[in-house]
N, C-alpha and C positions, 0 to 999 in steps of 0.2 A: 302792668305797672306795679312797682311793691308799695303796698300803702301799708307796711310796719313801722310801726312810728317808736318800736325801742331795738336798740344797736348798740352794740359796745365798742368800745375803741383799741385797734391791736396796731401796733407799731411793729417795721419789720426794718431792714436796710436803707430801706428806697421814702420811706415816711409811713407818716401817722394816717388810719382808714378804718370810716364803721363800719362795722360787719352786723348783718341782724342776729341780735340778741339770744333769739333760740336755734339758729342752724350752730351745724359740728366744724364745720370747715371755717379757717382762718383768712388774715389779708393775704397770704399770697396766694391762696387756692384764688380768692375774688380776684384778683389783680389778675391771674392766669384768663380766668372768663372772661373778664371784660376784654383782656388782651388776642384772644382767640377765639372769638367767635365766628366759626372755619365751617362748620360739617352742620352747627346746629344737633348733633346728636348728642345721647350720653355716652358712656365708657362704658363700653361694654361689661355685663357684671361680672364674668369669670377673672378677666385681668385683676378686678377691684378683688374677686377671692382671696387671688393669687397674691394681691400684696398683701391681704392680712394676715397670711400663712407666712410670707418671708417676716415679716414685724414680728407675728408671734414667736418667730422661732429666733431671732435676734434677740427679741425680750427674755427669751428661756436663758439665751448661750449667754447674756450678758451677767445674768442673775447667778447662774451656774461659777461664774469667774468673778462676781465680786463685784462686777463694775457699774451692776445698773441694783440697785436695792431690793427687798422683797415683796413690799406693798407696792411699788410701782408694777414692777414684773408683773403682778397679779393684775392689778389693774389694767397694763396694756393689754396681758395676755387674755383676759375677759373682754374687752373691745376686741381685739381682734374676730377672737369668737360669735361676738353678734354679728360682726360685718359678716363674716362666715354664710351664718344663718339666714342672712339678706336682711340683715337693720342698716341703715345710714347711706345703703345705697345711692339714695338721692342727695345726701353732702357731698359726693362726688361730683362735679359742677365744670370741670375741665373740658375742652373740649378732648375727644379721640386725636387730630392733626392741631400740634403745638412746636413751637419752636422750645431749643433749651432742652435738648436732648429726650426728655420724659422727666425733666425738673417739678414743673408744674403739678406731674401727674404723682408724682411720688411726694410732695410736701399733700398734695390735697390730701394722699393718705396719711402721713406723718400730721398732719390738724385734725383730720376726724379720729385718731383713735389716740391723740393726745387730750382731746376736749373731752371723747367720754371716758378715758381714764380718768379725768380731775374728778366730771363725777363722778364717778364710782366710787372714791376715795373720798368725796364727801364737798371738794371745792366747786367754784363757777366756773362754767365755760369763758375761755380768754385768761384765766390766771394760769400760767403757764413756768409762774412758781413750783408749781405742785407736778405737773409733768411737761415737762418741755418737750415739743414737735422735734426739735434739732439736737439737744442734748441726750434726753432719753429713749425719745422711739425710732430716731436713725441712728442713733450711736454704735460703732461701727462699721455704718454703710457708707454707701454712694449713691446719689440717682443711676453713675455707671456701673454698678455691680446688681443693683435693683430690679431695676428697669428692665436689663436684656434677660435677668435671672424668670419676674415675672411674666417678659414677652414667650420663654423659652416653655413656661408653665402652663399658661393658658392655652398656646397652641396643640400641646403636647393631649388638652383635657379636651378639645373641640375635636383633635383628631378621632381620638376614639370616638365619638359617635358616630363622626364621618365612616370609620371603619366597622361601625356594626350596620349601619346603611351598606355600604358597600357590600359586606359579606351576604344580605338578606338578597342584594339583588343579584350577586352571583347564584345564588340560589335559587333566585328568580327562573334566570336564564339558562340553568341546568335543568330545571325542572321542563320546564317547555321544550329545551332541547329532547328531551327524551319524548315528552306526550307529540312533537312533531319530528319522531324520528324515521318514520314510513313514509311522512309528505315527500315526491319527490318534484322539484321544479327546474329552471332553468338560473344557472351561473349567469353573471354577466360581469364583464371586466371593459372598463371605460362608456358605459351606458351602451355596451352593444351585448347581444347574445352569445355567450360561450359556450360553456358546457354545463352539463345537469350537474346536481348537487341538491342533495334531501335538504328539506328546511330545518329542521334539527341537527344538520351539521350549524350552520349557519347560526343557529344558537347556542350553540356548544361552542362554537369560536368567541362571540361574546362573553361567554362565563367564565373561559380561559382568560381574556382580554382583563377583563374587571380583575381577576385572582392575580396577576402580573399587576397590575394596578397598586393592587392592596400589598404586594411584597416590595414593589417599588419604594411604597408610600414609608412601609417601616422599617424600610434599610436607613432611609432618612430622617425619622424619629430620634433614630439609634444620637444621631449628632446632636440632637434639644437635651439629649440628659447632663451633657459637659459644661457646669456652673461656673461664671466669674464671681459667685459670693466672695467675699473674703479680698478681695482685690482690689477693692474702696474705686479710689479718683478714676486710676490710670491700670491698677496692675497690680501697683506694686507693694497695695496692703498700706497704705499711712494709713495714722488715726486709728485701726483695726488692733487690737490684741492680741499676740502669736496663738495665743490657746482658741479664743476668739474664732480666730482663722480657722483652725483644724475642728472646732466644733459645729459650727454653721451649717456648713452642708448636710449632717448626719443629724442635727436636729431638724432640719429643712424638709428632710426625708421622713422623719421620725412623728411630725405632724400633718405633713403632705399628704402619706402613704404615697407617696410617689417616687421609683426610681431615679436617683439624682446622684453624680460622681461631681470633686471638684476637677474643672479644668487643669492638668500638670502645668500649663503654662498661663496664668490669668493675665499677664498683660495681651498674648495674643487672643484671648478670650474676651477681654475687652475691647480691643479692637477692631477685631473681624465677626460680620453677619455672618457671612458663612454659611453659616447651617440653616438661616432663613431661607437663603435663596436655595437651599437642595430640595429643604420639604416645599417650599415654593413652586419648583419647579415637580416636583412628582406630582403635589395636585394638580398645574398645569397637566403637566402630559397624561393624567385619568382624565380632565376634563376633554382635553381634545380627544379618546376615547369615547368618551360617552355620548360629544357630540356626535362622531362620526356615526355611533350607531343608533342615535335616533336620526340621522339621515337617511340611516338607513332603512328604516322601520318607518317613515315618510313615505319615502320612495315606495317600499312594500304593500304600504296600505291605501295607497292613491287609487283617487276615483272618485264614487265606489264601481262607476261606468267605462269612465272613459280613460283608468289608469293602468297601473299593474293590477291591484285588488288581488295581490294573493293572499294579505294577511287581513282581517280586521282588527283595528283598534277599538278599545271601551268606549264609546259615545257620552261625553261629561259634560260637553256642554253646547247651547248652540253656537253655531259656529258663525252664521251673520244676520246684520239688520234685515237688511235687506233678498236673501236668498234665503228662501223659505224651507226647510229640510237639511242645509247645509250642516253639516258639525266637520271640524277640524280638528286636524291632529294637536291638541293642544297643551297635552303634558309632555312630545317630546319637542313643541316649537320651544316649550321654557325651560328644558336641559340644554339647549343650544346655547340659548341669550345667555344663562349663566354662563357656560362653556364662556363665553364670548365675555366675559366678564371677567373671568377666572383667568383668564390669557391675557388679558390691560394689565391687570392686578401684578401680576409676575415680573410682565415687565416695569411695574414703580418701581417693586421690590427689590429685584436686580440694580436699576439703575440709584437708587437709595443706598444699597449694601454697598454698592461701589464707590459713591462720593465721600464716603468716610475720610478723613485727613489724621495720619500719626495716631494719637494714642486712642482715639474716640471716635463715634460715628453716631454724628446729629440727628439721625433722622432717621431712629428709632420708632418714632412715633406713627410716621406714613405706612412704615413695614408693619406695622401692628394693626393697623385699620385694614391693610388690603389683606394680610393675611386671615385673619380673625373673619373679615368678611366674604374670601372664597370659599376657608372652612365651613362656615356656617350656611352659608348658601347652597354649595354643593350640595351638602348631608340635605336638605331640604330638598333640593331638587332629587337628588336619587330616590328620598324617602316617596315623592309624590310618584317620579318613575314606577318604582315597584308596585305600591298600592291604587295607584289611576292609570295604570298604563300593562308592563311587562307582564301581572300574574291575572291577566283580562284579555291578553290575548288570542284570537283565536285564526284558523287557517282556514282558507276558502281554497281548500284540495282540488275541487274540479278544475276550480281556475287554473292553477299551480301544475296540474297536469296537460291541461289544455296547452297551455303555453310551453310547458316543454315536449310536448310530441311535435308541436308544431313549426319550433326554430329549429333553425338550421345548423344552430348550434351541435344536433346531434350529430353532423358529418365528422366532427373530429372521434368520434367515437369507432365511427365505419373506416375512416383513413387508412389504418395498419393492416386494413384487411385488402382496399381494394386501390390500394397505392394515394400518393398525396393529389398526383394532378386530375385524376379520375375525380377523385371527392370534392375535388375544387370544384370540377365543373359541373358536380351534382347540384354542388350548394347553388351555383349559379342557377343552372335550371331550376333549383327551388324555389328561388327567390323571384323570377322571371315570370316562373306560369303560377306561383302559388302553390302546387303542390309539395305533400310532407316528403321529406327525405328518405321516410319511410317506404313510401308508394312507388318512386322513382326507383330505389336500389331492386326492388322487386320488378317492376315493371323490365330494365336493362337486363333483370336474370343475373344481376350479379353477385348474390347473394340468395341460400334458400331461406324460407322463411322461419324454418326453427335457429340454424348459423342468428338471422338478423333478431330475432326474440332474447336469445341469449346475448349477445351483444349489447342491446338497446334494454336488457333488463337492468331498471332501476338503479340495484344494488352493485352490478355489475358496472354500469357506469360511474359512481361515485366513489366508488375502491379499487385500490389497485388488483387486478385478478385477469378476468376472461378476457377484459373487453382491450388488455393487451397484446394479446395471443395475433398471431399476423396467419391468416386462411391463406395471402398469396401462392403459397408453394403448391396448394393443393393441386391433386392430380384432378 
């Protein structure tokens, strides 16, 4: 309950409403909370950067043309700057899920860095004489030019971390690929036995996987750098200043440090998500990557008795109340759930970019929560992947070989030599009496045993070479 008993009074469109006395944010930041209280979270802080960086650079280009004066300029452009730094953070009061396109979310910025411009310049929070939220720190913006410019910013700064995780654990998975490049085990395709394959391929296919991943990911980026700054309501630049217009972006850029073109066409820029749903979608499809390969690496390290147990996982923690010794695979069960997370999320996103009507698209705000939170999550998850899991791996070789002298899966290897129907009905009798495929081809005389050595050797079976070569014709 708030038990501040001084408040001042800030009138807006809709009426007159106290605001406490020392927070930065105004009545319609308060109106937005009272009015959305949705998620119970705050706003994530990188978004909150992002819009002090577009204010400051509107406040630069405004100053630069005349339109916004010197002292204010300074003064926004010093607010800005603290928010930067992480000051006022908590006057951010909005919820993340709001109606009103990201109105809400761009006036709570426009009241905090109007309120500590006044002081900075020396007036009271609420006199809004001295710098107005609407006249001088949006002046010529939009929530619609803001908003998607911020959403485009903030994703743009989560990625890269996401993509320094990612790269470490492709690295992960090359590095392993090599130290299990001798392991050699048995393939299997649809939970049955196939053919052999080194375990170091198998992670060398993951490393490639994640690297496809990570070039997916920033072919899609490429689309977050095309701004509708400059483009105000709808597009088509009201209220905006022609000079205005053409400065924006390149001061945008010039305080960012970040790569930013204007959109050639800003009403379709305003318009169209677009380019949410691409990067959208490439996190998806790494996610569903990722999950599949700690399914895989599950599968692998099951047991530690009665499964596969070719590989072992890191032991982190106990695994249950009740079964004493138990530990569970449990850094890749929570790549999955994210996985499983990151795949809802896509679909809001989608289905949000799509409901857009004509010149605007409401529901900005949903696609900035789920995106910002499979961003964030992912990069977490991978992070824990690599360090509790992937570079802890180790290989239970005996097993790994046991299991493949022992499937039957070797007969596809013998096939080219002793015909298709012959090895069929080897495999049969393997399967029948227990005996290796190995003992059988020997026992029939079908094969001598240096022919079956070189054939069934390792290397030979997981690369194209010997074990293609067909003995049939032999005299």
């Amino acid at each position: 309950m708030d038990k501040r008993t001084d408040y001042r009074t800030e009138k807006d469109s809709i009426g007159e409403k106290k605001v406490p006395e020392d927070v930065y944010y105004g009545v319609q930041s308060l109106r937005a909370a009272e009015n959305f209280h949705i998620t119970g979270l705050n706003m994530h802080p990188e978004i909150i950067n992002s819009l002090a960086y577009i204010k400051k650079a509107a406040a630069i280009t405004n100053c630069e043309i005349g339109i916004l004066d010197k002292d204010r300029a300074t003064a926004i452009v010093q607010a800005c700057d603290e928010i930067i730094e992480g000051k006022f953070h908590k006057d951010f009061i909005v919820d993340p899920i709001q109606g009103g396109a990201g109105t809400s979310l761009n006036m709570n910025a426009n009241e905090v860095i109007a309120n500590r411009a006044i002081e900075i310049l020396g007036g009271k929070k609420g006199d809004y004489s001295v710098v107005n939220p609407n006249d001088h720190v949006n002046c010529g913006q939009s929530t619609n030019d803001v908003i998607p410019t911020a959403g485009k910013m903030t994703s743009l700064r989560l990625l890269r971390v996401l993509k320094e995780e990612l790269l470490r654990l492709h690295k992960a998975f090359a590095q392993k690929a090599e130290e299990f490049d001798h392991v050699i085990k048995i393939g299997r395709t649809q939970m049955q036995d196939a053919v052999p394959i080194r375990l170091g391929q198998e992670f060398h296919a993951y490393s490639v996987a994640v690297l496809r991943d990570i070039n997916r990911m920033d072919k899609a980026m490429d689309e977050m750098r095309f701004l509708n700054m400059g483009g105000t309501a709808i597009g088509t630049g009201i209220n905006a200043d022609k000079v205005y217009l053409n400065r924006i972006v390149p001061n945008l850029v010039e305080v960012s440090g970040m790569d930013f073109v204007q959109a050639f066409d800003l009403i379709d820029a305003t318009q169209n998500l677009d380019p949410f749903v691409a990067v959208s979608g490439a996190i998806k499809a790494c996610a569903v990557t990722l999950s599949k390969i700690a399914n895989d690496l599950r599968l692998m390290s099951s047991g530690p008795r009665a499964g596969f147990g070719e590989i072992n996982l890191p032991p982190k923690q106990n695994g249950s109340s009740i079964m004493p010794g138990k530990v569970n695979p449990v850094i890749p069960e929570v790549v999955n759930q994210v996985a499983f997370n990151v795949i809802g999320n896509d679909i809001t996103i989608t289905m949000a970019a799509e409901a857009g009507q004509l010149e605007l698209n409401a529901f900005e705000p949903i696609i900035f929560y789920c995106m910002f939170q499979s961003i964030d999550t992912l990069a977490y998850a991978v992070r824990t992947f690599v360090d509790n899991c992937v570079s802890g791996i180790t290989a239970n070789e005996e097993r790994c070989e046991e299991l493949a002298e022992n499937s039957i899966g070797l007969i596809t290897a013998i096939s080219p030599h002793v015909g298709y129907q012959k090895a069929a009905d080897i495999a049969k009798k393997a399967l029948k009496t227990g005996k290796s495929v190995r003992s059988l081809i020997l026992e029939e005389d079908l094969m001598s045993k240096e022919e079956l050595d070189c054939i069934l050797n390792p290397v030979n079976m997981t690369e194209p070479g010997i074990s293609g070569k067909n003995f049939l014709g032999k005299s």
